[in-house]
N, C-alpha and C positions, 0 to 999 in steps of 0.2 A: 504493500500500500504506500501510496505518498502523497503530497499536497500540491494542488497545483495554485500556482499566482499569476493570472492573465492577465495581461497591461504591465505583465514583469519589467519591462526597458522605461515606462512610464514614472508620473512624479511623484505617486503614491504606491505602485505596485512594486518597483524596484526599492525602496527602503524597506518595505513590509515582507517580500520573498527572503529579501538579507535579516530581517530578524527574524521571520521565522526561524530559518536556516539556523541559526545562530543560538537556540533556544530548543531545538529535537532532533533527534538522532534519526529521524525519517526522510527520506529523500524530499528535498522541493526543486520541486519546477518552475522556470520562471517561463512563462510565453507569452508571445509576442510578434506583431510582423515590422515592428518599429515606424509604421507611417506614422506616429506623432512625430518623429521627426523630419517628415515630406511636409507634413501638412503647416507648420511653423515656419517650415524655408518657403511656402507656397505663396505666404500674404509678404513675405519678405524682412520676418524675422528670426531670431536665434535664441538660443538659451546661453545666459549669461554664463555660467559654468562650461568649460568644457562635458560636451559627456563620450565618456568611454565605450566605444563598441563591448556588446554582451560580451564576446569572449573574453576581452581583458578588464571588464566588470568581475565576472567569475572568476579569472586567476587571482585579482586582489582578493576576493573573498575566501578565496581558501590560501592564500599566503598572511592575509592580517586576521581575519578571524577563523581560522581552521574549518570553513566551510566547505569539506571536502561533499558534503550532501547535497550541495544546491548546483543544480545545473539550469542552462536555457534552450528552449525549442525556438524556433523562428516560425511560425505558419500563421494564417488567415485564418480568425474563427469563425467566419462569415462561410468557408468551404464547411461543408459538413462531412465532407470524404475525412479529408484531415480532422477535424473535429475527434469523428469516430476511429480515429485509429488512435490518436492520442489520446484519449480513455482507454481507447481498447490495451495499449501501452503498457498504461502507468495505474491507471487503477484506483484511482484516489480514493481516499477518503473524507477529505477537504476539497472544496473549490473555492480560495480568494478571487472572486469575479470582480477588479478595476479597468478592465481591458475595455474601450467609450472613444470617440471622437466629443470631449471632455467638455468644446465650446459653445457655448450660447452665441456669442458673436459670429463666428464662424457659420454657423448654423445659419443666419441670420442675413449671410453676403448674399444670397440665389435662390434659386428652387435647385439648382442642379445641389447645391451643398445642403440645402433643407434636407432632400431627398437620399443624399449620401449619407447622412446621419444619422438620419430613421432605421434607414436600412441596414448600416453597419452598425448600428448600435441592438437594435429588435435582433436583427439576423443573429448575431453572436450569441445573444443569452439564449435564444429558444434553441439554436442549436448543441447549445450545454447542456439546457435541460431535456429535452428529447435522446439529445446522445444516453444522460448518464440510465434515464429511462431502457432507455434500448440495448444496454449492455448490462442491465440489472444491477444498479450500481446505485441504487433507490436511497440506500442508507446513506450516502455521501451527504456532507451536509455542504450546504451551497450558501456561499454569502457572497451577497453582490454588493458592492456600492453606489447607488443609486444618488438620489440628490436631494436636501432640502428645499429645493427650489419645485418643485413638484407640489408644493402645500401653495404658493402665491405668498400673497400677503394679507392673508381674513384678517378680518375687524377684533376675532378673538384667539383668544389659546391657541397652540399647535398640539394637538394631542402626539404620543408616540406609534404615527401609527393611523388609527380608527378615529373614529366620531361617532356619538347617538345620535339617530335621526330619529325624529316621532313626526307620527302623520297619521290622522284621525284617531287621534289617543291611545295610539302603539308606538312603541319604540322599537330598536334595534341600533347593536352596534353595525358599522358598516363600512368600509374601506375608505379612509380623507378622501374627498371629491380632487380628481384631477386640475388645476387653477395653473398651471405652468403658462410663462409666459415669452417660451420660444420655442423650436423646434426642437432644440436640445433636449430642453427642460423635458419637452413633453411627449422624447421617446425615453426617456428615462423613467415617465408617467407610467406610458405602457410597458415598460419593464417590471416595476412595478403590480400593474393587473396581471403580467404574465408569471411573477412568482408565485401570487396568492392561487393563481391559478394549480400553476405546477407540484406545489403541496396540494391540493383539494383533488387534483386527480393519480398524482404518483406516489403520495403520500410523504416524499419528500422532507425532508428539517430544512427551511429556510430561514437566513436570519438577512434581512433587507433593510442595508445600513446608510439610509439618509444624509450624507457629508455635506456639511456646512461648504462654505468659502475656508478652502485652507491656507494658514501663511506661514511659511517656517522656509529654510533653505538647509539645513541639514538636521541629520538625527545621530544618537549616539554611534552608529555601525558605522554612517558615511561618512564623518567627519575624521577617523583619523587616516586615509590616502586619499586624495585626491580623483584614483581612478576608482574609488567608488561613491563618488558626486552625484547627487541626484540632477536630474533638470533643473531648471530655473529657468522661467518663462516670465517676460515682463510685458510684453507689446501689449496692444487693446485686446487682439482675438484672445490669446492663449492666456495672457499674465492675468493672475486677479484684479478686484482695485486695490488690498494693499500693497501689493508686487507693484502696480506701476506708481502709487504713492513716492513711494520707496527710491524707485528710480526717479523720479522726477525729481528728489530730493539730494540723491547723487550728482543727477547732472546740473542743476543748481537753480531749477525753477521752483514755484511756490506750488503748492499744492492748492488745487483748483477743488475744491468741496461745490457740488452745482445747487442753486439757491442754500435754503435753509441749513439742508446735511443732516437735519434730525434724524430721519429715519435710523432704524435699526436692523440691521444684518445678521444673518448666525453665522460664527465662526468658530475654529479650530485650528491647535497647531497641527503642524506635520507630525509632531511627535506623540500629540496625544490622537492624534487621527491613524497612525501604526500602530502604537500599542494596542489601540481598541480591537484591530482587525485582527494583529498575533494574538491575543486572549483567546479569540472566539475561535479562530484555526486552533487553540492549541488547550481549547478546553473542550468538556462533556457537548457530545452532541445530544444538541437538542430536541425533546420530539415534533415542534410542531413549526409554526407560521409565525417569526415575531421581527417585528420593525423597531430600529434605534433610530434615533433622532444623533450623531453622530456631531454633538455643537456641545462646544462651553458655555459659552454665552454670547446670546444677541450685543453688537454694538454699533452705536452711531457713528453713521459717514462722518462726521464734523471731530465727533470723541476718536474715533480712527486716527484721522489726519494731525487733531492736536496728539495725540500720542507719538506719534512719526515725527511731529516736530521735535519733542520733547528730547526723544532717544536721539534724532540727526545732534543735537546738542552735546550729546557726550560723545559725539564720534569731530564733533568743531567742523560742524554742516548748519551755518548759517539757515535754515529753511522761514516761510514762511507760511502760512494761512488765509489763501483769497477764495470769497464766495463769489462764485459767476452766476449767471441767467440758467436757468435748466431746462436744456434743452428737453427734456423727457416730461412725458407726461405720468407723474406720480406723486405720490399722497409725501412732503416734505418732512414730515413729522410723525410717519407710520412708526408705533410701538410694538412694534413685533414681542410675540410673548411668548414663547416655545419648553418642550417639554421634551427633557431629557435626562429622567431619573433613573431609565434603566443601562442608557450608555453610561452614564457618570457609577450606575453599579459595576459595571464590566471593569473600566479603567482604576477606580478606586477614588484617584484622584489628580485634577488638571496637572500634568507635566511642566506646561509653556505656559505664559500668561502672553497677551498680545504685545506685550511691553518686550518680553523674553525675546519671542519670535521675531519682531523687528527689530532687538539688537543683531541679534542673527543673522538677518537679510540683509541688515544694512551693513556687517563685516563682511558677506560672501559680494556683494555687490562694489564696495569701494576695491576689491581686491579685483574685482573686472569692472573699472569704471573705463576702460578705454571703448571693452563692446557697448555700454550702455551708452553713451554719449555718441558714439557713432551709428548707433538705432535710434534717436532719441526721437525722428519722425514718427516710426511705431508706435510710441508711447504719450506722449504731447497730444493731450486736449486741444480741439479747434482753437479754444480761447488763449489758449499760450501760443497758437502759430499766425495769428492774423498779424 
């Protein structure tokens, strides 16, 4: 038996395959067909870090942390030929599912990329779970990373998960109403119905893990060689907004907060967004259907940015804090309220605070301000380029 970790070359799946790896004596698999790094050179930008091709990913990892158990497969989970042999392979007993075309923006340039997203995002998980179905592999437990972006932004609470609906003086629990508000979001939505799905009919353990906006640039495994760097993505498509925060702070522009900034965000570090997923890979499988909420805590675009300035401070980064016109149409001051009692059970307790994680970003980033400043078009709000 072994575990597999899809979106292994990715910015979450490769730190999470490396601690598993690093944490059990059972073989992990990292796989991957590496188009997040086509799809980043595509719009015409880079990840600030160098990243290491897989194979010399995995020689560091078995020369710095004696990871002689982790290896990487290269294939398309969207082939279901390949699909099923690689089960038929390896046998899991674990599926780490982050393997996603990850962008909202991205999503959002065409119908040609609307349409590549959907499909290579849907196509992938159903062919997981049909495979492990079809090779009786039923007990596997399957954890995906899915998206808090999937909930929108209601008026109230984020349950983990469900909702009670009543209607003509009955109630029922019932799956959160799809609300995504991009192509991305809302093949990740029906990712989502296709888990709940795939327990009710394969009987399946699924746990359907919700990830916030994560920020962080390394975790305990990556940081001591360099060839085992995770990505770092900063432009509009790929980089979060504290990632390009961050860099606009590098390259020595003010951080543009659009109108008000109230609103508030779920986030997570990188580091407490691994540990969650090595827990769940590497504890008691579960018997049933259960969703995390995969966040620390909500915070405001405005409390963000004053944060980033705070920390560019103790790195002697002059930054500042200007509010623009907002272009978008949305609620300035939305108090997002979200529920995450049973991921905060998993992990125990936050790793990274957001203060933590952008010191972090902002030492991985001044050590490549040369790429940053020379992508700075990538990253640069219309209002700082007029």
């Amino acid at each position: 038996m072994s575990i597999l970790v899809t979106g292994g070359d990715g910015y979450i799946g490769w730190p999470t395959a490396l601690r598993i790896a690093t944490r059990t004596d059972e073989r992990v698999i990292a796989v991957d067909n590496c188009a997040r790094r086509e799809w980043v050179a595509e719009v015409g930008a880079t990840s600030a870090t160098s990243v290491a091709d897989p194979e010399t990913r995995i020689e560091a990892a078995r020369e710095v942390h004696g990871a002689a158990n982790l290896s990487f497969v290269e294939g398309d989970l969207t082939d279901r030929e390949f699909v099923l042999r690689l089960l038929d392979t390896h046998e899991p007993s674990v599926v780490v599912h982050t393997a996603a075309q990850p962008s909202a923006p991205y999503s959002q340039i065409n119908g040609e990329r609307a349409n590549f997203t959907q499909h290579n995002n849907m196509q992938a998980t159903r062919n997981l779970l049909f495979g492990l179905s079809e090779q009786g592999l039923t007990d596997t437990h399957f954890i995906e990373t899915t998206t808090t972006g999937v909930y929108g932004a209601p008026e109230f609470p984020i349950p983990e998960g469900g909702a009670t609906m009543e209607h003509a003086g009955e109630q029922d629990e019932v799956p959160f109403p799809a609300m995504a508000g991009s192509w991305y979001h809302l093949s990740k939505s029906h990712d989502a119905a296709n888990l709940r799905l795939a327990h009710d009919q394969f009987d399946m353990p699924i746990s359907d893990v919700r990830t916030a906006i994560t920020y962080g640039a390394e975790t305990e495994e990556t940081r001591p060689d360099d060839r085992l760097a995770t990505r770092f993505d900063f432009d509009y498509y790929f980089g979060v907004v504290a990632h390009r925060f961050a860099a606009q702070a590098v390259a020595g522009y003010p951080l543009t907060v659009y109108g008000k900034g109230e609103q508030r965000k779920p986030f997570v570090s990188l580091e407490d967004a691994v540990e969650g997923l090595a827990r769940l890979a590497l504890g008691e499988t579960p018997d049933g259907h259960t969703v995390y909420n995969q966040v620390t805590r909500p915070i405001a675009i405005v409390e963000m940015a004053e944060t980033i300035r705070e920390v560019a401070a103790e790195h002697d980064l002059n930054v500042e804090v200007t509010h623009v016109e907002n272009p978008r149409d949305e609620d300035e001051t939305h108090q997002m309220e979200i529920d995450n009692d049973r991921y905060m059970d998993v992990i125990d307790e936050q790793r990274a605070t957001f203060a933590d994680g952008i010191d972090d970003v902002l030492e991985t980033l001044l050590a490549h301000r040369e790429t940053i400043v020379s992508h700075e078009d990538r990253f640069l709000p219309d209002a700082l380029q007029e």
